[in-house]
N, C-alpha and C positions, 0 to 999 in steps of 0.2 A: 753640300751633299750631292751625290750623283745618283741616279736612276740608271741602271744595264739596259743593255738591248733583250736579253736574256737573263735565266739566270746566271751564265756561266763571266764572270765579271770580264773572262778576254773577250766577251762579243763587243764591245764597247760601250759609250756611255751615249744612250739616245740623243738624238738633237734634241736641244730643249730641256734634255733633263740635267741640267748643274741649274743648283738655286743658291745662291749665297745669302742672299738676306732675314736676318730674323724677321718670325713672321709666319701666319697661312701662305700657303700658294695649294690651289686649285688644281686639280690634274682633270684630264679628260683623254678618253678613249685607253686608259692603261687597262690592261686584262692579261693576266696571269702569272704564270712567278716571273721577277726580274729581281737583277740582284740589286740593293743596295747598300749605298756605302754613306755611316756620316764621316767625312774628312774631317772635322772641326776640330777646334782642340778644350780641354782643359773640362771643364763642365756642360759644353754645349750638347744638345741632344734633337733625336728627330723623331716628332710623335705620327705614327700613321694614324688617320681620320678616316670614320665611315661617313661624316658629312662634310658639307665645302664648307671652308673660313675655319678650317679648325675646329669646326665641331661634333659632330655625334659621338660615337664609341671608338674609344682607342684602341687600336688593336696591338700596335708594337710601340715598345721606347727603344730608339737605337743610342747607346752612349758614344761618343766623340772614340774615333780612331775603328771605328766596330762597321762591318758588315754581314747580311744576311739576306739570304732569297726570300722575299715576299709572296705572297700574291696581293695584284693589285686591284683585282676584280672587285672587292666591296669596298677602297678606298678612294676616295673622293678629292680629298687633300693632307698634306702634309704640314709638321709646326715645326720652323728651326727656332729653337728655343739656351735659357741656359736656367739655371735653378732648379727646383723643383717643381714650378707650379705649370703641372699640365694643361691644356686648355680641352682636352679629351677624357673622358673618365678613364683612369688605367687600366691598362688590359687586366 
């Protein structure tokens, strides 16, 4: 999954922001809308987190091939994931 510079996806893809591995990953200093995108395919998905390691409240589930502007400001971390079982309570 990729993280924009902005929201507008030609601004590019932040350094740092491609995460390929299932899993929390941690974000730090993101604030305000950016676009994201999950690339993954088939049932993988990407949970936005209001706490780090995947936890607190979930704000977005992005499904595989889908993008959307966030804001990143109350997100902490992100879950590339595949099934069902969130590790954020659903938005």
């Amino acid at each position: 999954m990729c993280i924009y510079n902005t929201a507008n996806p030609n601004s590019g893809i932040q350094n740092g922001g491609i995460y390929w591995a299932y899993g929390p990953h941690n974000l730090s200093n993101q604030f305000g809308d950016h676009y994201v995108m999950n690339n993954q395919y088939d049932d993988a998905w990407v949970e936005l987190c209001t706490g780090y390691n995947g936890t607190g409240r979930g704000t977005s589930i992005i499904s595989a091939g889908w993008g959307f502007v966030e804001n990143l400001s109350p997100i902490n971390s992100i879950v590339l994931g595949t099934g069902n079982n969130y590790p954020c309570s659903p938005p």
